[in-house]
N, C-alpha and C positions, 0 to 999 in steps of 0.2 A: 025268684021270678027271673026267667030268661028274656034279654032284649029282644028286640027285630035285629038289631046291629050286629049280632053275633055272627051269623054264616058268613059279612063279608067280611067282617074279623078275621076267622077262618083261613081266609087265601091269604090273607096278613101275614096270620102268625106260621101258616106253613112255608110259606113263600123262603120267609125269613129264617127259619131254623132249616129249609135247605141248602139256604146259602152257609149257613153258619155251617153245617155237616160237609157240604161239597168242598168250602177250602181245606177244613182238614184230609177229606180225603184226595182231593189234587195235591195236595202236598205230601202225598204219598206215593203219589206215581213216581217212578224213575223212566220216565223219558224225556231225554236231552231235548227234544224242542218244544218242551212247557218251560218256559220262561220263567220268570216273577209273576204269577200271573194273577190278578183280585177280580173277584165276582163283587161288580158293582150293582147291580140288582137282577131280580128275578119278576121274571111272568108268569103265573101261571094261569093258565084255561081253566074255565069257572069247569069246566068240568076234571081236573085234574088229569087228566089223560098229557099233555103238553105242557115243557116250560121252558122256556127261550132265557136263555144263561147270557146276560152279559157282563164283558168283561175286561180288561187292560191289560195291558204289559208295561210291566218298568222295566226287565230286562230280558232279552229276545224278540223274534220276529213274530209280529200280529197273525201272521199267514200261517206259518207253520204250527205256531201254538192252537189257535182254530183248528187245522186239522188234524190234530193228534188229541186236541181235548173231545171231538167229536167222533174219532176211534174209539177215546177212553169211555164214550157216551155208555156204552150199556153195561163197562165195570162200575162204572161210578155210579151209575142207576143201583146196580146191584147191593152195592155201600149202601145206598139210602135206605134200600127194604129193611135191612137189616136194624136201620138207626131209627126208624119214623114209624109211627103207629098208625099208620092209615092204612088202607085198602088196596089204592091206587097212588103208586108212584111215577109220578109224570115221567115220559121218554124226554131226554135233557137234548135243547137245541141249543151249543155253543155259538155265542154272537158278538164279533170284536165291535167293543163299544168306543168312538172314537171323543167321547164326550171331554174328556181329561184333555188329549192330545190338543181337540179343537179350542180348549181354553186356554191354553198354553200359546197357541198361533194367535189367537185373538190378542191374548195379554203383552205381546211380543211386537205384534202392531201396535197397538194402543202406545205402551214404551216407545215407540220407533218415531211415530207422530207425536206425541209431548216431546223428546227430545227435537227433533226437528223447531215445532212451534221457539221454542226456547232460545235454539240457537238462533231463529230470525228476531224474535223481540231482542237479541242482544244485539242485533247487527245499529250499526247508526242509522239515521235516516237522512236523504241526500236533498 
């Protein structure tokens, strides 16, 4: 007996086994301004037509990797047809995700004010 829960399973599980497919196949590009680059997650449209790629860099420029990953959009699309048993392989929209970056400045402030707090509870008081 089949759930209700299953079709939205579906953008789940393809979501996810694109992601997992797209980095090995980014990882086979040879263009010098794809960085380090990780697909931190995937969108895809209930209709699979569309799927918004985001993603980081540990080494190289966000900018340039964006736009050479969005060149590679329709070899990499190609790669998929190949891997994925569906119908419809969404057109792939690379999107520099800056989620990582922003917790790394957060965390960096946070540090900056405890230290700060610390040095003053050490100061005497007059």
């Amino acid at each position: 007996m089949r759930h209700k829960r299953a079709i939205p399973n579906r953008s789940f599980r393809i979501a996810d086994q694109i992601q997992r497919d797209l980095a090995e196949l980014i990882r086979e590009l040879k263009d010098p301004r794809i960085g380090m680059a990780t697909i931190n997650a995937i969108e895809v449209t209930p209709d699979y037509v569309h799927a918004k790629v985001f993603f980081s860099v540990l080494v190289g420029d966000p900018v340039e990797t964006q736009t050479a990953l969005n060149e590679a959009a329709g070899f990499l699309r190609n790669g998929l047809f190949k891997r994925l048993q569906i119908h419809t392989v969404p057109t792939l929209h690379f999107q520099y995700d800056r989620t990582i970056e922003r917790a790394a400045e957060m965390s960096a402030l946070i540090n900056k004010a405890n230290a700060t707090r610390a040095l003053e509870d050490e100061e005497p008081n007059d």
